[in-house]
C-alpha positions as a Python dict, from the first residue, in 0.01 Angstrom:
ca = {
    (1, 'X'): (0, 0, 0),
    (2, 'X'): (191, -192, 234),
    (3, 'X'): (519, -81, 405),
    (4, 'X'): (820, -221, 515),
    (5, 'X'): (955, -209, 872),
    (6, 'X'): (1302, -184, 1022),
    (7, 'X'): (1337, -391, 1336),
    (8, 'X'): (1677, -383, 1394),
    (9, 'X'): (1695, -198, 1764),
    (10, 'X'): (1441, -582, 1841),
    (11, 'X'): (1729, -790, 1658),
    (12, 'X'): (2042, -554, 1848),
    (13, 'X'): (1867, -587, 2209),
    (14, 'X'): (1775, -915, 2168),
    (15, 'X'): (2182, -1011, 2084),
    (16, 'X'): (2286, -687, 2382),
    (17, 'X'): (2410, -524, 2119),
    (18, 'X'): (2509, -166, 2101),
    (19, 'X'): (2478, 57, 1834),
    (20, 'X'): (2910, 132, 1887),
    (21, 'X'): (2951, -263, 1874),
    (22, 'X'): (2749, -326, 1536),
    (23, 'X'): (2875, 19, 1363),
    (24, 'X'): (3294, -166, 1379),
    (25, 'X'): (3170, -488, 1315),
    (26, 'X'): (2951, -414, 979),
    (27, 'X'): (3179, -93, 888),
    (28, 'X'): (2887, 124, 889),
    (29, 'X'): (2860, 451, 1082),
    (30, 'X'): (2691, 521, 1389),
    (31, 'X'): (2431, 778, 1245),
    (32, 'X'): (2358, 555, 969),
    (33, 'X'): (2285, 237, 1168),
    (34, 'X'): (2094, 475, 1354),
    (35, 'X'): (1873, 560, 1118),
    (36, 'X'): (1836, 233, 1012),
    (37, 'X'): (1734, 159, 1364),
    (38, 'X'): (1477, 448, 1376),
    (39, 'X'): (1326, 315, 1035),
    (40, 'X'): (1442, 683, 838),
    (41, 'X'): (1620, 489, 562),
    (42, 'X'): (1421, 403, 240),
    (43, 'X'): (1663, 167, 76),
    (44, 'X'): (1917, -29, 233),
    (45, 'X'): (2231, -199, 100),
    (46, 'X'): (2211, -568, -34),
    (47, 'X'): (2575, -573, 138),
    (48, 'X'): (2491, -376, 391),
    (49, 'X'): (2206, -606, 505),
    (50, 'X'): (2420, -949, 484),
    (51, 'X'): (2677, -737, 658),
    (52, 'X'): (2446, -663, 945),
    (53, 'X'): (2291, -1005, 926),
    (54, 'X'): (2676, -1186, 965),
    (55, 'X'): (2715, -961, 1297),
    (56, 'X'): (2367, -1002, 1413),
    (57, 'X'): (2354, -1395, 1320),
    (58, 'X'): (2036, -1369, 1200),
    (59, 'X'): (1783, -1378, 870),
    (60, 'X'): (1685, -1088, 678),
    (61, 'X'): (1335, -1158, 786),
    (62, 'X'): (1458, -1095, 1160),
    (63, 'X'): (1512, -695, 1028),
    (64, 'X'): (1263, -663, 797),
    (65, 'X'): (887, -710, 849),
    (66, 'X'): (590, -624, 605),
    (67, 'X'): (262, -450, 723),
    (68, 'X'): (-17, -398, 521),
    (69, 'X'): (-188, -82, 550),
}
């Protein structure tokens, strides 16, 4: 089975983002942006995600990839 893979520290750097910056603008906290940039999150937020993409100005697909095993 496949997996599914976080790439939000790519999407952050490539906007010089900080984690500080993203956590006030999306109104999530620090450690758990952080583990959504470390990929230790299983599920993520429908809101969250559009909340991150508005901040980030990007697509979903710009976070998330798919890898087959």
């Amino acid at each position: 089975m496949g997996q599914i893979i976080l790439r939000l520290d790519r999407v952050m750097a490539d906007r010089k983002m900080s984690l500080n910056e993203l956590s006030e603008k999306v109104g999530v906290s620090n450690v758990n942006l952080s583990k959504m940039k470390n990929g230790k999150i299983s599920a993520i937020r429908f809101s969250t995600l559009v909340a991150i993409c508005e901040a980030l100005d990007c697509q979903p697909g710009d976070i998330l990839e798919y890898v087959k095993d």
